[in-house]
C-alpha positions in Angstrom: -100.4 35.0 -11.2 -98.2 37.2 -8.9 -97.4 40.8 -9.7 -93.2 40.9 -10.3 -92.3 43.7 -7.9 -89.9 46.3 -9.1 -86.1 46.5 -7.9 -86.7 49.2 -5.4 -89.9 47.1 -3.9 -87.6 44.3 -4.1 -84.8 46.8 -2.3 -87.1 47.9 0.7 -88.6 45.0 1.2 -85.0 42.9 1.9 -83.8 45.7 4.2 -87.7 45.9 6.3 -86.8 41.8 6.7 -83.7 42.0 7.8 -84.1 45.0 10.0 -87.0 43.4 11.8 -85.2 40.0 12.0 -82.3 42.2 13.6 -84.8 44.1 16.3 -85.9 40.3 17.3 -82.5 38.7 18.0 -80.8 41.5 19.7 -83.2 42.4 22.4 -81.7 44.9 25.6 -82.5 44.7 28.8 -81.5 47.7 31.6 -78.2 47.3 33.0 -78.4 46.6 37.1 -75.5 46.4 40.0 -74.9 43.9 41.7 -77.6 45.5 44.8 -80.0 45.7 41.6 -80.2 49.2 40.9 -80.4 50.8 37.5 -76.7 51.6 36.1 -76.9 55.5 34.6 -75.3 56.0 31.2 -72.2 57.4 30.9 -72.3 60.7 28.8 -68.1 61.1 28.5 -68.7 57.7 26.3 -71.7 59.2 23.8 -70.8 56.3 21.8 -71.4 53.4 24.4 -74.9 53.1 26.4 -73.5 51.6 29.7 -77.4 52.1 30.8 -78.6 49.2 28.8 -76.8 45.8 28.3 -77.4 42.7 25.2 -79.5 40.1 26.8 -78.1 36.9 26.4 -79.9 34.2 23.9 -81.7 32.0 25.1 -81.2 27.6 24.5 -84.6 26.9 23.1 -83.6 23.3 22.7 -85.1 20.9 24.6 -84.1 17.5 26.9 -85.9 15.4 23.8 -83.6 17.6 21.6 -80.6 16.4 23.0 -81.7 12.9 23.3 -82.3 12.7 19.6 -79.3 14.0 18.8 -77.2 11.6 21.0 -79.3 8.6 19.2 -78.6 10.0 15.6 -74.4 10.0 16.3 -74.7 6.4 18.5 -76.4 5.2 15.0 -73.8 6.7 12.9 -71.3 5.5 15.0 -72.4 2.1 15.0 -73.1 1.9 11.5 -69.3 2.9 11.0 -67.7 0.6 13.6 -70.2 -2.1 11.6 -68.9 -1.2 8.3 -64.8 -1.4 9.8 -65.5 -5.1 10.8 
């Protein structure tokens, strides 16, 4: 049998999951010009770190991804032009 955790475990326990699901998706990376060197931060903006920028997500979908998808709306497709007949 599992031990029921109390409120506050609950509590700490949502906010660890969310933090650390938080820390993966928004990953930064060190903002470069366009010759490649570092950008510095700005320290007039302290609320803005111009020194680091949000790396974009990446597509983790694949070409057999796609393909399934297309198939999947060609049958529903079909099956409704069918039906309209």
């Amino acid at each position: 049998m599992t031990k029921v955790k109390s409120n506050k475990q609950r509590k700490k326990a949502v906010a660890q999951a969310v933090s650390t699901a938080k820390a993966a998706s928004t990953t930064k990376k060190r903002a470069r010009t366009a010759k490649g060197q570092y950008i510095a931060d700005d320290p007039s903006t302290p609320n803005i770190n111009e020194a680091y920028v949000q790396e974009p997500k990446e597509n983790n979908y694949s070409l057999g991804d796609y393909l399934f998808a297309i198939l999947i709306l060609g049958a529903i497709i079909g099956f409704v032009y069918v039906s309209n007949i």
